[in-house]
C-alpha positions as CSV (number, residue, x, y, z in Angstrom):
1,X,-11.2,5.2,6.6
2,X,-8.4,2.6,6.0
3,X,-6.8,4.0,9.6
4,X,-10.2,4.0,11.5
5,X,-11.2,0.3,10.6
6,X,-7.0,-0.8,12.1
7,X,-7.9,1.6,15.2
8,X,-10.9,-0.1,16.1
9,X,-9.8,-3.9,14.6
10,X,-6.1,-4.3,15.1
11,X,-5.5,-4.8,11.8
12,X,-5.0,-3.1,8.1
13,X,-8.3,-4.0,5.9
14,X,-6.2,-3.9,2.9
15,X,-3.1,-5.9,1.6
16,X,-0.2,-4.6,-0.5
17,X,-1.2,-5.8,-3.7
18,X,-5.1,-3.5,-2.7
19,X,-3.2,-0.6,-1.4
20,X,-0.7,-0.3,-4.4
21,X,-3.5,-0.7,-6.9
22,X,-5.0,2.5,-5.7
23,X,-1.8,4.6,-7.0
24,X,-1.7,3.2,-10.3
25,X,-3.6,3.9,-13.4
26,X,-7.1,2.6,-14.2
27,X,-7.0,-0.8,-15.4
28,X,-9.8,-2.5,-17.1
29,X,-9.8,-5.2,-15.3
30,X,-10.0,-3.8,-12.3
31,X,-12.5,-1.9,-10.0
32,X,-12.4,0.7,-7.2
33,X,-15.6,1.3,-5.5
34,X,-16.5,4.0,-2.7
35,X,-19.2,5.0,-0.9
36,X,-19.1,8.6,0.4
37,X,-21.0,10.4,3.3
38,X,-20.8,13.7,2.0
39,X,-16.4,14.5,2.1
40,X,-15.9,11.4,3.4
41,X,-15.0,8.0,2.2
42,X,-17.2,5.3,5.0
43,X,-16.6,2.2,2.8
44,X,-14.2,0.7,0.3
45,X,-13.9,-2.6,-2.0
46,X,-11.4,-3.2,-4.5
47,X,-11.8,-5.7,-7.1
48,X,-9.8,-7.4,-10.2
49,X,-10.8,-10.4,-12.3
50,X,-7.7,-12.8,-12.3
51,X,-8.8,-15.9,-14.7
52,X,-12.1,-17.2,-14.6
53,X,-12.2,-16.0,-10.7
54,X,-12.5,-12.4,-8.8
55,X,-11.0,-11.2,-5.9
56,X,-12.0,-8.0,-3.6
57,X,-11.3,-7.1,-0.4
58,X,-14.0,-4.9,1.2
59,X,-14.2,-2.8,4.3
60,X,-16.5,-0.3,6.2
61,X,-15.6,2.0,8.7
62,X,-16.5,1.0,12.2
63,X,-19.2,3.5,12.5
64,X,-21.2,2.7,10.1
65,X,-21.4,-1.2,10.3
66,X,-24.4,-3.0,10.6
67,X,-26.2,-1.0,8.6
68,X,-26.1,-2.7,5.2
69,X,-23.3,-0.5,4.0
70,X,-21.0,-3.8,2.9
71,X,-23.9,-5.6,1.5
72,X,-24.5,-2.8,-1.1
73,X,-20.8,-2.6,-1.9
74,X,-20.7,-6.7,-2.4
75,X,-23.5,-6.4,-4.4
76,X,-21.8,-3.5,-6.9
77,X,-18.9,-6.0,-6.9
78,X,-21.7,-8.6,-8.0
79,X,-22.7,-6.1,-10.6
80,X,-19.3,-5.5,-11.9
81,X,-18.4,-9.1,-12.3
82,X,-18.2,-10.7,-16.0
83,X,-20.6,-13.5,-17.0
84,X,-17.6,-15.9,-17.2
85,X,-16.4,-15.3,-13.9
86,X,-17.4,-18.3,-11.9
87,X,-15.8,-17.8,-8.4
88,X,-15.6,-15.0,-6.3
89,X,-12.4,-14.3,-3.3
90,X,-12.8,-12.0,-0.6
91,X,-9.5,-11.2,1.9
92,X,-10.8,-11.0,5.8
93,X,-7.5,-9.7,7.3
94,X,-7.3,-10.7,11.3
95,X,-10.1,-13.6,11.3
96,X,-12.6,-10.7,13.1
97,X,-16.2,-11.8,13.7
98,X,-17.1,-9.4,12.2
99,X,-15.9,-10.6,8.9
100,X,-17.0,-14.3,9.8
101,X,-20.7,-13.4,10.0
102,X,-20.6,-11.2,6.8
103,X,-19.2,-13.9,5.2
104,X,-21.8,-16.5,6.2
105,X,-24.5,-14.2,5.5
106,X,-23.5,-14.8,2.2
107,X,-22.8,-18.0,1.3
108,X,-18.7,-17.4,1.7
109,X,-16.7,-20.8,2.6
110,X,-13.0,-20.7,4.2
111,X,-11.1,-21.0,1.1
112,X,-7.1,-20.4,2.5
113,X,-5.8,-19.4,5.3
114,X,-2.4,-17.1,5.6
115,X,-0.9,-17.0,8.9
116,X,1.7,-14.1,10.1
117,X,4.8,-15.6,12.1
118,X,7.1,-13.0,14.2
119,X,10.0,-13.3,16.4
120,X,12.3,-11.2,17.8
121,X,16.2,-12.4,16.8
122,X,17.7,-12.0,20.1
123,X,18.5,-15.4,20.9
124,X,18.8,-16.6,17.2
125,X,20.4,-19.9,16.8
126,X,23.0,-18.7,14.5
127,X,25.6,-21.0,12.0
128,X,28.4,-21.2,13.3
129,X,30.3,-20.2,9.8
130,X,29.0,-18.7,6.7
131,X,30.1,-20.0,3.1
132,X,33.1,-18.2,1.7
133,X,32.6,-14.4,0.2
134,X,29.4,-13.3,2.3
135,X,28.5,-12.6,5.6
136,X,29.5,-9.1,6.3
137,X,28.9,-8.5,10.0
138,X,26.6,-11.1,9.4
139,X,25.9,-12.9,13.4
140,X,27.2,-16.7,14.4
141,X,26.6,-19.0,16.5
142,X,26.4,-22.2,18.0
143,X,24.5,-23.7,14.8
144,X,25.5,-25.9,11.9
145,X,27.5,-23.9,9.5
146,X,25.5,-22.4,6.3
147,X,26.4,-24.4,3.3
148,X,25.8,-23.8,-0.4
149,X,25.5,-26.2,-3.1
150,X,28.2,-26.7,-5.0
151,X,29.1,-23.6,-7.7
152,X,26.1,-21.6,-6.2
153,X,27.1,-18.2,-4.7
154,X,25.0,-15.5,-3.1
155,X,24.8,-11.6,-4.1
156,X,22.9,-8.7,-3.5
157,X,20.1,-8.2,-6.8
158,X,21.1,-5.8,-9.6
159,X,18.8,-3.5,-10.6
160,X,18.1,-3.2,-13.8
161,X,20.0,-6.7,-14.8
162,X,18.4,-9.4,-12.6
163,X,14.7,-8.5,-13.4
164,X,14.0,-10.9,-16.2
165,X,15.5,-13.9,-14.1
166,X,14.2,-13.1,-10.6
167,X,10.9,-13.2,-12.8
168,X,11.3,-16.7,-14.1
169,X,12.6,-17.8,-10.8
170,X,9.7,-16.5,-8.9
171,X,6.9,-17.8,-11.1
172,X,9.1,-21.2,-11.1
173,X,8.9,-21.7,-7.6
174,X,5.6,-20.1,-7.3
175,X,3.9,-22.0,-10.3
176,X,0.7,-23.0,-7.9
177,X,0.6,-20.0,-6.0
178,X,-2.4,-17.6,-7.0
179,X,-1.0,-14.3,-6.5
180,X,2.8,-14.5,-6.1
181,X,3.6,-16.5,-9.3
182,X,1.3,-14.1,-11.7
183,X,3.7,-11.5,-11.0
184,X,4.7,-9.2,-13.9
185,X,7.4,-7.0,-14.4
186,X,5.1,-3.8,-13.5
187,X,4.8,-5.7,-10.2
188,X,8.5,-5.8,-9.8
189,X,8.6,-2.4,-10.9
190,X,6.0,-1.4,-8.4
191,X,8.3,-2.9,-5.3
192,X,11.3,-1.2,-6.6
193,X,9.5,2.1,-6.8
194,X,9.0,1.5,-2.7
195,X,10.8,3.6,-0.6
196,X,11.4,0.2,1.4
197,X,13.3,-1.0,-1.6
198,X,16.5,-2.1,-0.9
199,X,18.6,-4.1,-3.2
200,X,21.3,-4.9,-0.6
201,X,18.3,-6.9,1.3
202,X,17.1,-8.5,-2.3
203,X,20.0,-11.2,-1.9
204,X,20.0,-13.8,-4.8
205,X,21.8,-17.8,-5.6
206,X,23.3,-18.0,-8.8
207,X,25.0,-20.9,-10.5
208,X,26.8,-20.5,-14.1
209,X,22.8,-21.5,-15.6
210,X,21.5,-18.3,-14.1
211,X,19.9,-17.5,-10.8
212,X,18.5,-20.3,-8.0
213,X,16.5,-18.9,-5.5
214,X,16.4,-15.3,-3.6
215,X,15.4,-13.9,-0.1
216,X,13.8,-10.8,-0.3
217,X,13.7,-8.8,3.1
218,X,11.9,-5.4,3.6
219,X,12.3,-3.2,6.5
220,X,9.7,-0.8,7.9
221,X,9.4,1.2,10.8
222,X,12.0,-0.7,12.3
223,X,10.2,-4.3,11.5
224,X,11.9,-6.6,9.5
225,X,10.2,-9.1,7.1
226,X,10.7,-12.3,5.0
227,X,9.2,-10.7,1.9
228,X,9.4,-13.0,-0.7
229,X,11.9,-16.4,-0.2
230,X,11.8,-18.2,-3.7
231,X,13.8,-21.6,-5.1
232,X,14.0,-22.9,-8.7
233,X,12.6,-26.1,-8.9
234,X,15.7,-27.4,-10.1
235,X,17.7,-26.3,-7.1
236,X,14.6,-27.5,-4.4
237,X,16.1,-30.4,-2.2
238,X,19.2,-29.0,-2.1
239,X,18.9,-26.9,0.9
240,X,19.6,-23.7,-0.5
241,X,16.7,-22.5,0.6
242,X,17.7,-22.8,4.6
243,X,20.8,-21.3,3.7
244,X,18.8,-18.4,2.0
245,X,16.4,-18.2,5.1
246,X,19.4,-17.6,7.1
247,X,21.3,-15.3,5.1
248,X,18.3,-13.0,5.3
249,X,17.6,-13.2,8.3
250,X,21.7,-12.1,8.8
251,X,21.4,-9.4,6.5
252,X,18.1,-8.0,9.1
253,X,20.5,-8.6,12.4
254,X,23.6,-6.7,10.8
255,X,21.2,-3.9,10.7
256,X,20.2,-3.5,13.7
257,X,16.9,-5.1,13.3
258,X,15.6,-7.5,16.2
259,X,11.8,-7.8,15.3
260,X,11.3,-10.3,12.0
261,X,7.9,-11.0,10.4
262,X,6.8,-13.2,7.6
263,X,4.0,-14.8,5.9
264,X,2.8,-18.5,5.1
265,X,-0.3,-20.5,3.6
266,X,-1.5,-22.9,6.6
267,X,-1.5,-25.3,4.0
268,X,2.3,-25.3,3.2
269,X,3.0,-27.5,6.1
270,X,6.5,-27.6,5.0
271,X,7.3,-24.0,5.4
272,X,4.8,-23.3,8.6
273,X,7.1,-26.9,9.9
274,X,10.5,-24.9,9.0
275,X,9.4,-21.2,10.6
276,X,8.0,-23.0,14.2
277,X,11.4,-25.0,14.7
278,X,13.3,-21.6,13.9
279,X,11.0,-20.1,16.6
280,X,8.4,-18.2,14.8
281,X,4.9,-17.9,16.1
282,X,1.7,-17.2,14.7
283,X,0.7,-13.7,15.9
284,X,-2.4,-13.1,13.1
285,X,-4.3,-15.3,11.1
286,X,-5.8,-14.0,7.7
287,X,-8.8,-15.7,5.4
288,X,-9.8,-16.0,2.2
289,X,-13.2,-16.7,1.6
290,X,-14.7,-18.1,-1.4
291,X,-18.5,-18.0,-3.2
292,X,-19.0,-20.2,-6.3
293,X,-21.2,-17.8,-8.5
294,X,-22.6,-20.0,-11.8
């Protein structure tokens, strides 16, 4: 059902965190909901209460739209839903009018918006030196050198040693973001159990206090992507995280990958000002919607 809604739209229905879900034991706080048509699955929302809020992300195969099929599946969501819960968020990947007009049929404001950047690194404005002990193969140009701060170094991630701080670092530097700084360590675990997972492309800043930042980059089907690109609030301002955003990016060339993807809020002006004067350009725009429910 999943493939036949991108077919027709362009676009996945379902994020990671949605798709993930489905492989992992039952949790109470958190819903699968189907509708069949006798072997076959025509519609899908997943739900999970997060706080005094909800979020879902519904879809219904293209051939059986219009018929009141997502309605009914809102409405179990509805149904699901705890007293408490006060607010309800519903993912619309792509912007599709579809997904406007089912919003606004009921009562759904634009809450965020996430926008997808892409580029292809030929052409890369390059540093023209990397700091002292990384680099390998990594590409240079014409640009200023990469800098660290001073007594930070970069590495690749350890497993089974750099968990517990590349979990305090990301929910640091993610304190206000509502779904990448509630990560747990079955979220990490999750990623690592990925056959994407690489920890050569996890690359990490450490100082003698523990680690800085990171730059996670994932690589499928030949597409590279800024994953996750985190800084300790006590290392932000120092430009370590340019450096990071380049060293990843480096670590993607040296392997042969030209295509690079990533993901920011439209309202992190900083970062969407940073990715357009590296040359990235918004190729798909996503929305959350939002309904107050008490």
């Amino acid at each position: 059902m999943a493939h036949r809604c991108e077919e027709v739209d362009g676009v996945a229905p379902f994020n990671e965190q949605t798709t993930l879900a489905l492989s992992r034991r039952p949790e109470k706080h958190r819903r699968h909901f189907v509708v069949p048509l006798g072997e076959t699955v025509i519609a899908y929302a997943g739900a999970a209460l997060v706080g005094d809020a909800a979020e879902a992300e519904i879809a219904v195969d293209p051939a059986h739209r219009g018929k009141g099929v997502g309605s009914r599946l809102l409405a179990n969501v509805l149904d699901w839903i705890e007293a408490d819960i006060t607010n309800l968020r519903v993912w619309a990947h792509g912007d599709l009018p579809v997904s406007q007009r089912f919003a606004a049929k009921h009562g759904f404001t634009r809450d965020r918006v996430l926008y997808q950047f892409s580029r292809d690194l030929d052409g890369f404005a390059w540093p023209a030196a990397w700091p002292e002990g990384i680099g390998r193969n990594w590409p240079v140009g014409d640009g200023p050198a990469a800098v660290l701060p001073a007594g930070v170094r970069l590495r690749p991630f350890r497993v089974g040693r750099d968990e517990a701080e590349w979990l305090r670092v990301n929910a640091a530097a993610f304190a206000t973001h509502p779904e990448q700084g509630r990560w747990t360590a079955a979220d990490l675990a999750a990623r690592q159990e990925e056959v994407w997972f690489d920890p050569d492309g996890l690359l990490v800043a450490e100082d003698d206090e523990g680690l800085l930042g990171f730059h996670w980059t994932k690589v499928e089907e030949g597409v590279g992507e800024v994953y996750v690109l985190g800084v300790d609030p006590r290392a932000q301002g120092t430009g370590l995280g340019r450096t990071l955003t380049l060293a990843g990016l480096a670590h993607l060339a040296a392997h042969g990958i030209r295509q690079v993807d990533l993901y920011a809020d439209e309202s992190n002006a900083k970062a969407v000002k940073l990715y357009r004067s590296q040359g990235f350009e918004v190729v798909r725009t996503d929305v959350q919607w939002a309904k107050r429910l008490r």
